[in-house]
N, CA and C atoms as an extended XYZ file, in Angstrom:
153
Properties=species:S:1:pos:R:3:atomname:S:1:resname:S:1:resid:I:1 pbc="F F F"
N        93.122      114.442       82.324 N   UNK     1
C        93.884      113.463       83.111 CA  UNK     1
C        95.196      113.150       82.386 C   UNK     1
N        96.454      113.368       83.141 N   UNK     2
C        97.351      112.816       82.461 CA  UNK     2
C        97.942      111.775       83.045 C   UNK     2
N        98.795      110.912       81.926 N   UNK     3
C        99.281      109.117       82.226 CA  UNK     3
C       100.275      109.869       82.713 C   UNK     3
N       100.994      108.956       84.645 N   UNK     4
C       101.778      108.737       84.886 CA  UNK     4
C       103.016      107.494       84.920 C   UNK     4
N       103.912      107.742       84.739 N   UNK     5
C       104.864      107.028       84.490 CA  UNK     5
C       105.012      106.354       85.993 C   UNK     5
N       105.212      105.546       87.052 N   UNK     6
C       105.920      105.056       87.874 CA  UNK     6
C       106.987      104.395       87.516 C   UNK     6
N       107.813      104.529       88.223 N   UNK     7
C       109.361      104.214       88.091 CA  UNK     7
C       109.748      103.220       89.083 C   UNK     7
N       110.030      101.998       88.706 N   UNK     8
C       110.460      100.822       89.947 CA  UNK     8
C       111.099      101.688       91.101 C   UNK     8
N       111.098      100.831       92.178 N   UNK     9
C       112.070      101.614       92.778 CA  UNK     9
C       113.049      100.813       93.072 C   UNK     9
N       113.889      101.317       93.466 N   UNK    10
C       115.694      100.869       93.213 CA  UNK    10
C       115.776       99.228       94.428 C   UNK    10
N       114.539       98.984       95.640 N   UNK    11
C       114.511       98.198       96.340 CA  UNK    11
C       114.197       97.026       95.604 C   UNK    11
N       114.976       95.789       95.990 N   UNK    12
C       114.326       94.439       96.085 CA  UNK    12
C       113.016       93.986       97.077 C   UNK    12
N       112.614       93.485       96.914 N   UNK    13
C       111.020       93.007       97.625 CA  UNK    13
C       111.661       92.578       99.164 C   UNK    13
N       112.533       91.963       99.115 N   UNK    14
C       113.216       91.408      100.508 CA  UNK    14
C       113.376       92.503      101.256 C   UNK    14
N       114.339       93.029      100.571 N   UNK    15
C       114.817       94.293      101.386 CA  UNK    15
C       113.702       95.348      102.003 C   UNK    15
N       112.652       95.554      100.908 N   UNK    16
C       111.682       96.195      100.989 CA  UNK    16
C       110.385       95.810      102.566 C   UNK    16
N       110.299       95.376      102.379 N   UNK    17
C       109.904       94.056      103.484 CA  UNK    17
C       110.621       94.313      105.233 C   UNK    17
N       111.923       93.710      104.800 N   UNK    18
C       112.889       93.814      106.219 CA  UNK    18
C       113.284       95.404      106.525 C   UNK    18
N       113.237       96.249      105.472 N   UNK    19
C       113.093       97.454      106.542 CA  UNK    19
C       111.691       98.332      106.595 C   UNK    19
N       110.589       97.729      106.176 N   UNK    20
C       109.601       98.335      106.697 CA  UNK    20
C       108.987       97.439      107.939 C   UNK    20
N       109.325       96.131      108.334 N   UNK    21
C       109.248       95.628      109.383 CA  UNK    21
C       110.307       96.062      110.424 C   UNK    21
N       111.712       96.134      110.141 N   UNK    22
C       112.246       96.657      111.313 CA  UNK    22
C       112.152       98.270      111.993 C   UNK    22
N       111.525       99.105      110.887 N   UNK    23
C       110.696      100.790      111.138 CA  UNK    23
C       109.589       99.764      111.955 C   UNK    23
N       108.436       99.517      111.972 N   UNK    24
C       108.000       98.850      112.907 CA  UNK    24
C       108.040       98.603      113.734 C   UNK    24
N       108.795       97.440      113.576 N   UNK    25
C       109.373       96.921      115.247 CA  UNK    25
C       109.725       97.440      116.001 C   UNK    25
N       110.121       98.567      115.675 N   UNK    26
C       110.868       99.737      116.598 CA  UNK    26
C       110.083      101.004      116.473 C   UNK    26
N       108.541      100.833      115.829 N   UNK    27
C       108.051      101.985      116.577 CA  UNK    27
C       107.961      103.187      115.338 C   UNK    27
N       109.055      102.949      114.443 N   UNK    28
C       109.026      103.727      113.742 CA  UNK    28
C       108.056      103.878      112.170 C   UNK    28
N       107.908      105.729      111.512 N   UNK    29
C       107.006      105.000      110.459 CA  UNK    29
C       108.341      104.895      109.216 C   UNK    29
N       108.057      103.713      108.680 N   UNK    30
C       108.651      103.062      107.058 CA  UNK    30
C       108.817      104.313      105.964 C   UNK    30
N       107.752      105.373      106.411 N   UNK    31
C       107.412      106.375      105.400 CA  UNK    31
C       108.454      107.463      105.023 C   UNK    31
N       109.047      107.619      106.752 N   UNK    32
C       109.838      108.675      106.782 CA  UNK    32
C       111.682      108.151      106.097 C   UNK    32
N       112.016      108.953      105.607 N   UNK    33
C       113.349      109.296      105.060 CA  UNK    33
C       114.621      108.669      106.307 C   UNK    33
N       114.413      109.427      106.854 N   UNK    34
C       115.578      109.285      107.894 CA  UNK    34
C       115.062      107.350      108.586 C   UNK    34
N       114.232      107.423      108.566 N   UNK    35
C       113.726      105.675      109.430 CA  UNK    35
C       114.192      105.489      108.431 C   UNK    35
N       113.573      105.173      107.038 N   UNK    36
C       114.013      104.357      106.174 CA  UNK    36
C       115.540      104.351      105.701 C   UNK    36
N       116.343      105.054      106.279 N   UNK    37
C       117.950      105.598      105.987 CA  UNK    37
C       118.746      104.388      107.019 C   UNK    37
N       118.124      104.276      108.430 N   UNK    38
C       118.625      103.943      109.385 CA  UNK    38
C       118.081      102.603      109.281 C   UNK    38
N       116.963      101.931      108.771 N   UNK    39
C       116.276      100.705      108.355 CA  UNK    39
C       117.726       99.760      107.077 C   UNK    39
N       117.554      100.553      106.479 N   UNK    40
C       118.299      100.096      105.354 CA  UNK    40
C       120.200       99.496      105.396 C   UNK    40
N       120.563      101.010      106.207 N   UNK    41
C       121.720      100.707      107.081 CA  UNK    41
C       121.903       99.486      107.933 C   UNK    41
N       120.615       99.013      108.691 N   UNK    42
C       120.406       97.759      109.186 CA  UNK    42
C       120.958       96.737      108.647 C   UNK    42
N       119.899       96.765      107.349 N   UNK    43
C       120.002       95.621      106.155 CA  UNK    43
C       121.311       95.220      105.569 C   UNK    43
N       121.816       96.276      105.326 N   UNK    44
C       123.075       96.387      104.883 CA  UNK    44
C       123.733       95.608      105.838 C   UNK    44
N       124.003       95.883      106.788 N   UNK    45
C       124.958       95.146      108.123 CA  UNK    45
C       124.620       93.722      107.841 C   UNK    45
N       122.880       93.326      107.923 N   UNK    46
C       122.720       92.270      108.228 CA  UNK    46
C       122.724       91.162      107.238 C   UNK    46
N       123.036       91.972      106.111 N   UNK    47
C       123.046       91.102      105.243 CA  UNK    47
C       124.763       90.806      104.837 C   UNK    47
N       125.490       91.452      105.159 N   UNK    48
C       126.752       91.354      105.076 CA  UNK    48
C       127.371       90.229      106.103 C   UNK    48
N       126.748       90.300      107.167 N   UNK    49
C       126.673       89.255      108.412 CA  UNK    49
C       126.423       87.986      107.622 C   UNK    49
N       125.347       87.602      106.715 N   UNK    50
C       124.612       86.532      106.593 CA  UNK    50
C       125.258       86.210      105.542 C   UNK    50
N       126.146       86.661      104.818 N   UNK    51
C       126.736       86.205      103.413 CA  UNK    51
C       127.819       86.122      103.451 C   UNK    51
């Protein structure tokens, strides 16, 4: 058996969160690359909106 390393990933918990709920909401899975591309892009907007 060998020890793996996991590596944070580059997301905040918020963010992490609001685009696996908006892949969701819309049907989509969180898992895939391209959802999570177009999820994030979201975030981005919406958080630029909110600040």
């Amino acid at each position: 058996m060998t020890n793996q390393t996991i590596e944070p990933t580059p997301f905040d918990d918020a963010q992490f969160l609001w685009c696996t709920n908006w892949c969701e909401a819309k049907g989509l899975s969180p898992y895939d690359a391209a959802n999570w591309a177009a999820a994030k892009a979201e975030y981005l907007k919406f958080s630029k909106e909110v600040s």
